[in-house]
Each structure stands twice: as structure tokens, then as C-alpha cells.
Residue frames as qw, qx, qy, qz and C-alpha x, y, z in Angstrom:
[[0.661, 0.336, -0.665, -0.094, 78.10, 87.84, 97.58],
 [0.727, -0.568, 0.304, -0.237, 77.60, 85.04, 100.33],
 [0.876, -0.147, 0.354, 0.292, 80.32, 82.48, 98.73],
 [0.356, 0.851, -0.323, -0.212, 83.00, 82.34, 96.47],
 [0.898, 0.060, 0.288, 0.326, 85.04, 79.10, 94.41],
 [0.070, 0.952, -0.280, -0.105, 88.39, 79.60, 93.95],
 [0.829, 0.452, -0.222, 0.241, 91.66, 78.00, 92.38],
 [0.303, -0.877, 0.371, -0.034, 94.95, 77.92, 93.85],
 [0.566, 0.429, -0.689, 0.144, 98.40, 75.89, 94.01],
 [0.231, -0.182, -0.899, 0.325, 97.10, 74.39, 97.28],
 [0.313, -0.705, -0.634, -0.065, 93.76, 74.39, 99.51],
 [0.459, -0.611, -0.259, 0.591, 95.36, 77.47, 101.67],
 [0.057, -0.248, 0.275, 0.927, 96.19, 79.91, 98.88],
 [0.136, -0.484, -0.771, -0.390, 92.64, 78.71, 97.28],
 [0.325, -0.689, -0.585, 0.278, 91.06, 79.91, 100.67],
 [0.377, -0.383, 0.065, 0.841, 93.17, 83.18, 100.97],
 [0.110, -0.096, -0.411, -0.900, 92.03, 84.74, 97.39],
 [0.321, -0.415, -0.691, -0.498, 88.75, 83.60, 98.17],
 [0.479, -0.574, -0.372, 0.550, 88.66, 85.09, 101.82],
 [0.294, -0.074, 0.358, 0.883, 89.83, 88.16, 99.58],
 [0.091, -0.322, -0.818, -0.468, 87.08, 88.08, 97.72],
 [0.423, -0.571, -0.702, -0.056, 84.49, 88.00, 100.25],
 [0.056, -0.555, 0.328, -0.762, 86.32, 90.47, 102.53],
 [0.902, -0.366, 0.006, -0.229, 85.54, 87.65, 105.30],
 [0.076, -0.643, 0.759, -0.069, 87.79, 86.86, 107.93],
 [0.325, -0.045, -0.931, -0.161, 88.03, 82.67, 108.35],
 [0.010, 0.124, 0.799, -0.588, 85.77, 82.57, 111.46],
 [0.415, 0.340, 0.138, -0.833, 83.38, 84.09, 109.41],
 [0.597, 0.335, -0.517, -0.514, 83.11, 81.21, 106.46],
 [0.887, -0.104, 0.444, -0.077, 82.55, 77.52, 106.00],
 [0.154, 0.678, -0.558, -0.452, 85.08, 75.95, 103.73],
 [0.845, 0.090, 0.525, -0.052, 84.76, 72.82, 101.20],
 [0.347, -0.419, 0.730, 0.415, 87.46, 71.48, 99.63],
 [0.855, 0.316, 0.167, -0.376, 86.07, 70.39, 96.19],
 [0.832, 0.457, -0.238, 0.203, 89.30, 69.41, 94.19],
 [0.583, -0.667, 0.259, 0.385, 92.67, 68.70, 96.10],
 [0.376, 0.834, -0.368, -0.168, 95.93, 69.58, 94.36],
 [0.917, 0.019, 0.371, 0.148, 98.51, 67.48, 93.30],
 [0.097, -0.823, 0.297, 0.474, 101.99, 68.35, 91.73],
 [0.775, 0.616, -0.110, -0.089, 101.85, 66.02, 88.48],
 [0.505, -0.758, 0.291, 0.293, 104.95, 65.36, 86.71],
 [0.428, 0.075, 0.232, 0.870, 107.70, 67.38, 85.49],
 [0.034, 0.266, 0.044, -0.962, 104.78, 69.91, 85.94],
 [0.549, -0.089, -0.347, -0.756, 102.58, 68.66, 83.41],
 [0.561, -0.335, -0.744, -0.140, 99.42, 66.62, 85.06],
 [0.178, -0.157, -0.783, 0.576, 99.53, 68.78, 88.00],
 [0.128, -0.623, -0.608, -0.474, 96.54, 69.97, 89.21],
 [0.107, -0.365, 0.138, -0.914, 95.22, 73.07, 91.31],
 [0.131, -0.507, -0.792, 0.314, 93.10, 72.67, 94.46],
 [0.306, -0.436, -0.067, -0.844, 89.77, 74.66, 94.33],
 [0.065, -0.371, -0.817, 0.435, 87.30, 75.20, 97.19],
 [0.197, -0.686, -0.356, -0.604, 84.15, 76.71, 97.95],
 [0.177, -0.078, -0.501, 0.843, 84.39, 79.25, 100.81],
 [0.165, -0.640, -0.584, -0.471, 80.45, 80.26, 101.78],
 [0.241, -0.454, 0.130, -0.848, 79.69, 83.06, 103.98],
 [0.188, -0.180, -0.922, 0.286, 78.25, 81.33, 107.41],
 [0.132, -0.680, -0.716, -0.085, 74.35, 81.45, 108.14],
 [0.433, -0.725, -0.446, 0.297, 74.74, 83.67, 110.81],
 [0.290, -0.245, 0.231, 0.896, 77.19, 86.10, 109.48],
 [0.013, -0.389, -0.731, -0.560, 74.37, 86.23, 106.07],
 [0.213, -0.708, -0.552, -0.385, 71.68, 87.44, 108.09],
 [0.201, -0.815, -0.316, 0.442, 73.22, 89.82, 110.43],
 [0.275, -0.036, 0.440, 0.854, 73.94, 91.52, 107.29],
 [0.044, -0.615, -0.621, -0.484, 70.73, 91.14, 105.81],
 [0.147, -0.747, -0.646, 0.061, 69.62, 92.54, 109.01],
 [0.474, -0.435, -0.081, 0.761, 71.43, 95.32, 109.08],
 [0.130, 0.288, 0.622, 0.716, 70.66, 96.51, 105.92],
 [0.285, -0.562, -0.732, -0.259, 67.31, 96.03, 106.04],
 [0.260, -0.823, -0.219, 0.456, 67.18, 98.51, 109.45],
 [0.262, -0.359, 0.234, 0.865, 69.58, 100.92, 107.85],
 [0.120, -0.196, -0.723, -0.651, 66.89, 100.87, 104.54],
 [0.256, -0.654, -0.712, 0.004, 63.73, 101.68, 106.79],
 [0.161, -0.755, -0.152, -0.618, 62.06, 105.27, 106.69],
 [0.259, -0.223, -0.613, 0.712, 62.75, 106.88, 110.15],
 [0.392, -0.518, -0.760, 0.002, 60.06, 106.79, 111.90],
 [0.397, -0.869, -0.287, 0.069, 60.94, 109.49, 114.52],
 [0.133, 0.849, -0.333, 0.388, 63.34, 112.11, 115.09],
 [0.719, 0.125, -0.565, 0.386, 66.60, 110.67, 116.71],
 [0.503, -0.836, -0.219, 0.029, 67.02, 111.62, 120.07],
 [0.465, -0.566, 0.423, 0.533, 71.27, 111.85, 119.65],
 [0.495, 0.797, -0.144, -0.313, 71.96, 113.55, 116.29],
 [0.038, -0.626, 0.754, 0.193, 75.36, 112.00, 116.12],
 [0.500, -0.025, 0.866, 0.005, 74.00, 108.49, 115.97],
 [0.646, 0.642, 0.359, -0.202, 71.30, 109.41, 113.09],
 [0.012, -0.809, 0.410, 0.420, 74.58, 110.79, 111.45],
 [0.189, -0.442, 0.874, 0.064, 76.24, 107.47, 111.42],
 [0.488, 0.084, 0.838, 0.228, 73.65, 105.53, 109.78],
 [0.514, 0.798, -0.039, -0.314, 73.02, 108.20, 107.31],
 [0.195, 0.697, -0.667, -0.175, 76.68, 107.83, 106.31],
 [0.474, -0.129, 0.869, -0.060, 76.85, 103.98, 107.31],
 [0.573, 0.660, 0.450, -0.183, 73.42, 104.03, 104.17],
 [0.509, 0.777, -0.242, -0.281, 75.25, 105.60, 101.82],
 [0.167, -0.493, 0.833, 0.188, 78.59, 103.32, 102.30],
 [0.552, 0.133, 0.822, -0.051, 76.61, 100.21, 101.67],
 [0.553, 0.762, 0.188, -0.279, 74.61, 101.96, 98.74],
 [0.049, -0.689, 0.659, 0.299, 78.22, 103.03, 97.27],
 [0.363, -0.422, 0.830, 0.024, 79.05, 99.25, 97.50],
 [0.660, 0.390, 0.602, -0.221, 76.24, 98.06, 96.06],
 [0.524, 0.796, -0.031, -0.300, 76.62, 100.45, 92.72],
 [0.136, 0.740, -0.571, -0.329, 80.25, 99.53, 92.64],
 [0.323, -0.283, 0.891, 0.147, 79.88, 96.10, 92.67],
 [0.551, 0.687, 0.232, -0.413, 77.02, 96.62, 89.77],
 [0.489, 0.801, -0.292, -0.188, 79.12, 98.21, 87.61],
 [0.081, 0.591, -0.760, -0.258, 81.93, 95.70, 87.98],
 [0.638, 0.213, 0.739, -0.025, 79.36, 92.85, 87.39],
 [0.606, 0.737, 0.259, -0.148, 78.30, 94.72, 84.04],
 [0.107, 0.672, -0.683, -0.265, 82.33, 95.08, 82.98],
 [0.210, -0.207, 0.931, 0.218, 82.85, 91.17, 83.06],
 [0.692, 0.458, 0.490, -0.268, 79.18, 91.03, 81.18],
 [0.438, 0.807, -0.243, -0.315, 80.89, 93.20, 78.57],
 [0.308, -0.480, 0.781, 0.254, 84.31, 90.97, 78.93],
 [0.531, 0.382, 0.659, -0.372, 81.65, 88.68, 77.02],
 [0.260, 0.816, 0.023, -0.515, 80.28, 90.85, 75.05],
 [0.174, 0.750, -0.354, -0.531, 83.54, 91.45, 73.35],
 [0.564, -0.116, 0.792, 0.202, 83.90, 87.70, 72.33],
 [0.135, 0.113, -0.634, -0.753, 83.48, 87.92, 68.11],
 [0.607, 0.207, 0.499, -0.583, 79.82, 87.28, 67.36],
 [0.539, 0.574, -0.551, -0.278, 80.75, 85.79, 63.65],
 [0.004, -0.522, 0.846, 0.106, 81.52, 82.28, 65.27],
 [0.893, -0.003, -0.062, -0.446, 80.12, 79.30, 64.42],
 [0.653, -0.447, 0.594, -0.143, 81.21, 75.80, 65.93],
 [0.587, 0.553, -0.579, -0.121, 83.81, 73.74, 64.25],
 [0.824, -0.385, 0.416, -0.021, 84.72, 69.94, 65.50],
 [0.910, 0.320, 0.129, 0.229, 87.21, 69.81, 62.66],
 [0.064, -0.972, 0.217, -0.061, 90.48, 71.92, 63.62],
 [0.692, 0.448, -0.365, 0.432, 93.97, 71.27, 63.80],
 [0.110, 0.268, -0.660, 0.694, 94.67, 72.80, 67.27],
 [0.737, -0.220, 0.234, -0.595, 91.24, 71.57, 68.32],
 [0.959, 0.044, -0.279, -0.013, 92.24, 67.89, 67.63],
 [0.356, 0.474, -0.501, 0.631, 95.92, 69.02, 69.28],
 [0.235, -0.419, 0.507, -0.715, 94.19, 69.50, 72.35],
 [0.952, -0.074, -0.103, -0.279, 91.34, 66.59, 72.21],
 [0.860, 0.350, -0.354, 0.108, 94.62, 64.26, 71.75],
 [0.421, 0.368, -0.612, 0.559, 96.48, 65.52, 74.60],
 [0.687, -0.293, 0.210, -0.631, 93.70, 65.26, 76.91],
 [0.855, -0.250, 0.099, -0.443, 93.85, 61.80, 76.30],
 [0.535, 0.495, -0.551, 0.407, 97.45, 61.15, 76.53],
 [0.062, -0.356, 0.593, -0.719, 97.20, 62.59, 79.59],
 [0.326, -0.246, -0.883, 0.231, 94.36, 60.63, 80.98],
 [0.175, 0.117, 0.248, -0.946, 92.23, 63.77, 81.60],
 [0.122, 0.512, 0.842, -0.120, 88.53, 64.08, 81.70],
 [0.144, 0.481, 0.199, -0.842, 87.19, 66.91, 79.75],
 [0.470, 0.670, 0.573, 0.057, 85.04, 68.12, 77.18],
 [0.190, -0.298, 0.347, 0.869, 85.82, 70.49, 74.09],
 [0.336, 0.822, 0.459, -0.001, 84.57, 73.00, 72.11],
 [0.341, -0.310, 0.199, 0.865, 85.98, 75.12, 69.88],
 [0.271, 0.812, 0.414, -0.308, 84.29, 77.96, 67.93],
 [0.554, -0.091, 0.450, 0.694, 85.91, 79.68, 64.90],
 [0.373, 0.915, 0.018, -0.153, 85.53, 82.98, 62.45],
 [0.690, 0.679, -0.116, 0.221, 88.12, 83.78, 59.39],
 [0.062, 0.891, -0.200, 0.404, 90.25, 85.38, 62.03],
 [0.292, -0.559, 0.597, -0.497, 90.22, 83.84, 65.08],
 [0.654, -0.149, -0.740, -0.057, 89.52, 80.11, 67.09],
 [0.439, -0.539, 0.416, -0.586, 88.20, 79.96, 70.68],
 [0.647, -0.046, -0.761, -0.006, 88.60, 76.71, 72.14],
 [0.509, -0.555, 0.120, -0.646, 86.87, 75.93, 75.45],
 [0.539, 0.045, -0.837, 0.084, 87.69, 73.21, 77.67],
 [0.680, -0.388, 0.002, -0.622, 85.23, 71.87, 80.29],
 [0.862, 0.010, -0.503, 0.065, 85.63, 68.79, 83.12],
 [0.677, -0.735, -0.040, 0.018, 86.50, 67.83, 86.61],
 [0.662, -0.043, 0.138, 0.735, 90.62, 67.60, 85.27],
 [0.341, 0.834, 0.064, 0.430, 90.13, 71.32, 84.16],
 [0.378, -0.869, 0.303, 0.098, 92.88, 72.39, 86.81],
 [0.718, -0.126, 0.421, 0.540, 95.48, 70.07, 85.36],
 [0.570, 0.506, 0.303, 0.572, 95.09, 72.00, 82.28],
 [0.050, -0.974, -0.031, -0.218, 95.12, 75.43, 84.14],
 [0.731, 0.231, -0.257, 0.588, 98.17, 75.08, 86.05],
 [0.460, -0.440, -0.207, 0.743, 99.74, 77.64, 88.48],
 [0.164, 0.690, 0.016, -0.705, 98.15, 81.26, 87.85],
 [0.564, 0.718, -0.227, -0.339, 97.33, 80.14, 84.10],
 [0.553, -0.486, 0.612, 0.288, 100.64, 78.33, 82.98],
 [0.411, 0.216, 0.876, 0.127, 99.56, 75.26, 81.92],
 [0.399, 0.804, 0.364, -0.247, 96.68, 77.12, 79.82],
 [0.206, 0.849, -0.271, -0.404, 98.85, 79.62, 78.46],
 [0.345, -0.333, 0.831, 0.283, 101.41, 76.81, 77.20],
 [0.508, 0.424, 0.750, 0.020, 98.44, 74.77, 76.02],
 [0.406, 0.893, 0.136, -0.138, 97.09, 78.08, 73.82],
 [0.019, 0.773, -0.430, -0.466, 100.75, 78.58, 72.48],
 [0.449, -0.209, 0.846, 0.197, 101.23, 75.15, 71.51],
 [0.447, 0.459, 0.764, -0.080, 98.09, 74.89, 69.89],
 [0.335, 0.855, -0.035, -0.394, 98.77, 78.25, 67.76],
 [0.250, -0.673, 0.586, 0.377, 101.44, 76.76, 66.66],
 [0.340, -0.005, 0.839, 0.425, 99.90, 74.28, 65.00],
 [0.437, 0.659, 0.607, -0.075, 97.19, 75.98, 63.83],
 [0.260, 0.883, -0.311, -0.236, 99.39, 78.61, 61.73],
 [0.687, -0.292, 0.608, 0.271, 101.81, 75.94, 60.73],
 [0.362, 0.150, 0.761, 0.518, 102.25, 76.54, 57.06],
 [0.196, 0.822, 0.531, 0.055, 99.52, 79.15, 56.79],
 [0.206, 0.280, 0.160, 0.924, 99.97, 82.72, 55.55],
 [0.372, -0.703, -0.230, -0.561, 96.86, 84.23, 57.33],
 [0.127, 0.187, -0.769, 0.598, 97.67, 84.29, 60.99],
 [0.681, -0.389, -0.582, -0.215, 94.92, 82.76, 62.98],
 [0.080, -0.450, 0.637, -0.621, 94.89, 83.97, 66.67],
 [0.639, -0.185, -0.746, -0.015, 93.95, 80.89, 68.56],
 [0.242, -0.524, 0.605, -0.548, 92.55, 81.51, 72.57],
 [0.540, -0.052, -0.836, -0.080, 92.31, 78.88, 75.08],
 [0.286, -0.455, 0.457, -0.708, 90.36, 79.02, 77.98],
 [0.530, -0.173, -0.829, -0.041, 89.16, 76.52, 80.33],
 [0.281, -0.652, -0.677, 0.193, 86.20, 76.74, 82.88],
 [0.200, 0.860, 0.153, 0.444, 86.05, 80.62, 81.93],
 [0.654, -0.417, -0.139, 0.616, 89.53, 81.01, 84.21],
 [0.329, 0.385, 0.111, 0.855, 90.86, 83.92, 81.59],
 [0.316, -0.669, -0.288, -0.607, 87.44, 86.26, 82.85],
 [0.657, -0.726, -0.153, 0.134, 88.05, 85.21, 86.67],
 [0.742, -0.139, -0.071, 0.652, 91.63, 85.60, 86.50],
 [0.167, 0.440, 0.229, 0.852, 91.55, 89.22, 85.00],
 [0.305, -0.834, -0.055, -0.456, 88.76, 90.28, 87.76],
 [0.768, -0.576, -0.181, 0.212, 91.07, 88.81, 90.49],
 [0.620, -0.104, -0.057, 0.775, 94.10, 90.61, 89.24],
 [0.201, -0.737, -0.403, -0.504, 91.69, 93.84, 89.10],
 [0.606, -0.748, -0.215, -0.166, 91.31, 93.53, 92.33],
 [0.765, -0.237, -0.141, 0.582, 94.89, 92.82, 93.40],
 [0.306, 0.582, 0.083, 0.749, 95.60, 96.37, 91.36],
 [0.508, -0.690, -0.270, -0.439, 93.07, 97.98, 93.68],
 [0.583, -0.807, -0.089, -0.027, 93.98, 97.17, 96.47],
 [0.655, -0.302, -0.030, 0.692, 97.87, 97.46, 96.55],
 [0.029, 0.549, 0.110, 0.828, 97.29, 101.20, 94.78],
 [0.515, -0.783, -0.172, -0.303, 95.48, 101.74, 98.10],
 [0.846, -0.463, -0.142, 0.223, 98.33, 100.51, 99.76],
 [0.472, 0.104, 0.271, 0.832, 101.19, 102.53, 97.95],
 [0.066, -0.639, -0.029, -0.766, 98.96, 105.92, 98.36],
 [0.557, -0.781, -0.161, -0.231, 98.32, 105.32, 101.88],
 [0.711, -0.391, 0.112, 0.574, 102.69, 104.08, 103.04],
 [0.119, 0.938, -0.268, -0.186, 103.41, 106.12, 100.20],
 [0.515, -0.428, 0.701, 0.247, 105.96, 103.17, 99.88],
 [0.566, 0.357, -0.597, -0.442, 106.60, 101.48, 95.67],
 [0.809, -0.012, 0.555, -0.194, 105.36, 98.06, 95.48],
 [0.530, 0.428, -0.557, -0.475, 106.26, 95.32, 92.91],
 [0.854, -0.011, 0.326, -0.405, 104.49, 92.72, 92.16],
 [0.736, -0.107, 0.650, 0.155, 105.46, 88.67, 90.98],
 [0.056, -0.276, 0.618, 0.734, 106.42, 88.22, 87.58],
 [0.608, 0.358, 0.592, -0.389, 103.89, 88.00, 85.32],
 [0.548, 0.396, 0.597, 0.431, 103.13, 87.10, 81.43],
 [0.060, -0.171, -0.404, -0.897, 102.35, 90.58, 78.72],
 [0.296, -0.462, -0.459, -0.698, 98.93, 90.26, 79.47],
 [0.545, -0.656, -0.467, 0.234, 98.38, 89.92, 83.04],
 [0.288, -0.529, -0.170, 0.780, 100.66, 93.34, 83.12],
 [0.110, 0.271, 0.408, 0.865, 98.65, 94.61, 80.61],
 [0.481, -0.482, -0.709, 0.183, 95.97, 93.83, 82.84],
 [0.576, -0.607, -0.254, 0.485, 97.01, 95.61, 85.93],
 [0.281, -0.114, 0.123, 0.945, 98.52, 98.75, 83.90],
 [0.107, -0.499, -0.529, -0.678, 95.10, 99.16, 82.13],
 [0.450, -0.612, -0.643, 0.100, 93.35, 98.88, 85.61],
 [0.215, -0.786, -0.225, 0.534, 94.97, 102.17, 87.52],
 [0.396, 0.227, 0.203, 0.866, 95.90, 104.22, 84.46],
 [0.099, -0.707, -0.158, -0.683, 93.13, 106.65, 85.21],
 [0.566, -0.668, -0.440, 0.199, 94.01, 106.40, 88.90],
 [0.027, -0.948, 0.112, -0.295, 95.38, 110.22, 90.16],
 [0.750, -0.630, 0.200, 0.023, 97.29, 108.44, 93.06],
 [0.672, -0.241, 0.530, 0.459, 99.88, 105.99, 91.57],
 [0.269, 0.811, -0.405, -0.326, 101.96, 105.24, 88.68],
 [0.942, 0.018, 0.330, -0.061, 102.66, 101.76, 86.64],
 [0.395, 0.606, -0.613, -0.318, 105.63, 100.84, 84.80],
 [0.982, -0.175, 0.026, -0.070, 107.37, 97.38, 84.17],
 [0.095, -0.843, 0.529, 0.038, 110.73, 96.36, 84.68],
 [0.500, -0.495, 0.706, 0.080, 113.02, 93.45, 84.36],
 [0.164, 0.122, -0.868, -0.453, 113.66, 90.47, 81.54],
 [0.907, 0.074, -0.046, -0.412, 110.91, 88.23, 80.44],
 [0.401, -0.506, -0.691, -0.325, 110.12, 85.73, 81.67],
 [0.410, -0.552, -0.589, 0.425, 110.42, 87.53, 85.09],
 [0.021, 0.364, 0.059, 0.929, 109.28, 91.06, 84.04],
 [0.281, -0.588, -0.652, 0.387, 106.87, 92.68, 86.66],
 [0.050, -0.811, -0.263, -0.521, 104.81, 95.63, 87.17],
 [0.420, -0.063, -0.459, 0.781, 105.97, 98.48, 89.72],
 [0.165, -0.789, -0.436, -0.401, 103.55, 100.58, 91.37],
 [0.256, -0.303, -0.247, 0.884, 104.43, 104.36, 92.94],
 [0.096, -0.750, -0.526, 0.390, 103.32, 106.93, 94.31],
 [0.280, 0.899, 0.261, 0.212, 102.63, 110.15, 91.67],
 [0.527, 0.025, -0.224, 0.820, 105.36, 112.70, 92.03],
 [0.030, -0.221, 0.092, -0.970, 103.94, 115.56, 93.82],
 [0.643, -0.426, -0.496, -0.398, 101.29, 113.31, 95.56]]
């Protein structure tokens, strides 16, 4: 991956997840600012600064080149065994990497996947006209779309204002999808489960908090020390429990009240 666009609650925590990402330190990226943030008010109208962070030229191709030597047939017997060792083992790390980031490109294909296949587009909706209408209360630029089966509504929202509606890690979004269930079950006896997503954030957010799992389970089997992490919503610590349950190392529970429950991660007993 030579780049990566990321959200944030300013241009510096934008960079940071997306520096994450990349596993690039700054010195190693170029950075452009595409949307600044802005703190709205009373919360609603603010908006999220995203950038694009791109892998620099020169960084790109002493990668490539590396590979690319490490991936050529030897030619002759090495003259220092220890060095032919090291880019036997240096070839397989990179191979590894390659397979794992494969398979976690074909998980968020599936994320997809699971999206009902029964919908057919509806521009007549009660929590699709809820949201059209507060777009333009607010003064927002976007576009909607909302899809719909017996069961369910997806509503999509598209447009350079799509941070105002995302909000700090989701918020705004999540609000927006509660509000909008609300009126679409108003008076109804079938429940109707109603999601909102805007600029497919749900699908990024889930692999970034993946990743967050990941790597503090590495951190908590290597100090051996319990970690716990910010509060978060039911499904972002469903998230993050689903993510190391088959890990051997740790252990997930959650603790405290809603709205500040949080997930705790320790080390196995007898690890």
C-alpha cells in the first residue's frame, strides 16, 4: 500500500492512524490535507479533517527494489552462508505479509458480501426523507441513497460535507442512524433495522479498530501488562472482542456503565 486517506478530529490524529496504517514513519510520507476540521455547533455541523498521507517516491522504489532482488533465482552459491540465511528468511517475511494482507483484503470483500442481496432502491422512505431534510437544514452538501428489503433499509450518504455527518469516531453517524430508526418504526409493528453509513466509514472503521486489537494484544503478550481501551459504543466492542477471541495470548472482557463501557485486554492465565 503506497498511501492511505484518513479521518480524524484534527489534521494530526488524521496523520497518526494513517502513519499507522502504512507502518511509515513521517519522514517517510508526503501529506495533503484534503478537508480541514472544524468544531460546528453544540457539536452538530462539526466536521472531521481527512488527509491523504502517500508513501514518498523514493521510499516506493527502494521497496520495490528490494523485493524485486530478494524475488530473483540465485544465481551462485553465497560465499557467507549467514547472509544467504537472512534473505531466505527476510523472502519469506515479505511473502507472509503479502498473504496476510490478501486475506484481510478478501475479509472486507466479504464485509460486502454480507450486505442483503434482496434490495432494491427506494427514494420514498420516511427515514430517507429524515435525513435528505436534515442535510438541508444543515446546509450540507451530499447525496442519498437508500436501498430497502422487507426487513431492513440501508441508507448511504455521499459528498464533500460527509465528515459533518460522521462526527468524532462515528458519533454523528451513529446518532443520525438512531434518529432515523426512530422514525422509521414509529407506529409500525414489524421492526425495520435501519443502517446508516456514509462514504463506506462503518467498513473502514471496523478494519481500523481490527487493527488497533492487533496490535495492543501484541502489546499486552509482550509487557504482559492489561490494557483498556476508550469507551466505545456495543458494536465497536463487539468488534474488538470478535477480533482476538481465537487469539491463545490474551483475554477480552468489558467493564464499566454505558455510555463509557470499554473493552479490557489481559494476558491468559498461565501465559
Amino acid at each position: 500500500m503506497d498511501y492511505s486517506e484518513k479521518w480524524g478530529k484534527d489534521v494530526d490524529e488524521a496523520v497518526r492512524l494513517a502513519l499507522l496504517e502504512l507502518k511509515l514513519s513521517i519522514d517517510e510520507v508526503d501529506v495533503t490535507v484534503l478537508e480541514e476540521s472544524s468544531k460546528g455547533f453544540f457539536g452538530l455541523g462539526s466536521k472531521l479533517a481527512k488527509v491523504r498521507v502517500e508513501k514518498k517516491k523514493m521510499v516506493s522504489e527502494k521497496r520495490e527494489k528490494e523485493i524485486k532482488e530478494d524475488r530473483e533465482p540465485a544465481k551462485k552459491q553465497t560465499k557467507e552462508p549467514a547472509k544467504q540465511e537472512k534473505r531466505v528468511e527476510k523472502q519469506k517475511s515479505v511473502e507472509k505479509t503479502e498473504k496476510r494482507e490478501s486475506q484481510k483484503q478478501k475479509k472486507y470483500e466479504k464485509i460486502d458480501r454480507d450486505k442483503p442481496t434482496d434490495l432494491v432502491e427506494t427514494n420514498d422512505h420516511p427515514a430517507l426523507t429524515f435525513i435528505v431534510e436534515l442535510a438541508e437544514k444543515m446546509d450540507l452538501s451530499l447525496e442519498v441513497k437508500a436501498m430497502r428489503n422487507d426487513d431492513s433499509i440501508y441508507i448511504d450518504i455521499e459528498g464533500k460535507d460527509s465528515g459533518t455527518v460522521i462526527g468524532k469516531r462515528g458519533q454523528t453517524l451513529d446518532s443520525i442512524q438512531y434518529l432515523a430508526s426512530l422514525v422509521a418504526n414509529k407506529e409500525k409493528e414489524n421492526y425495520l433495522r435501519v443502517v446508516v453509513d456514509a462514504e463506506n466509514y462503518r467498513n473502514k472503521r471496523e478494519k481500523t479498530l481490527e487493527q488497533l486489537a492487533d496490535r495492543l494484544a501484541g502489546k499486552v503478550t509482550r509487557t504482559k501488562k492489561t490494557v483498556r481501551l476508550e469507551p466505545m459504543n456495543p458494536y465497536e466492542r463487539k468488534v474488538i472482542h470478535a477480533r482476538l477471541q481465537g487469539n491463545g495470548k490474551v483475554v477480552t472482557r468489558s467493564e464499566g456503565e454505558e455510555p463509557y463501557r470499554r473493552v479490557v485486554i489481559e494476558i491468559k492465565s498461565g501465559k
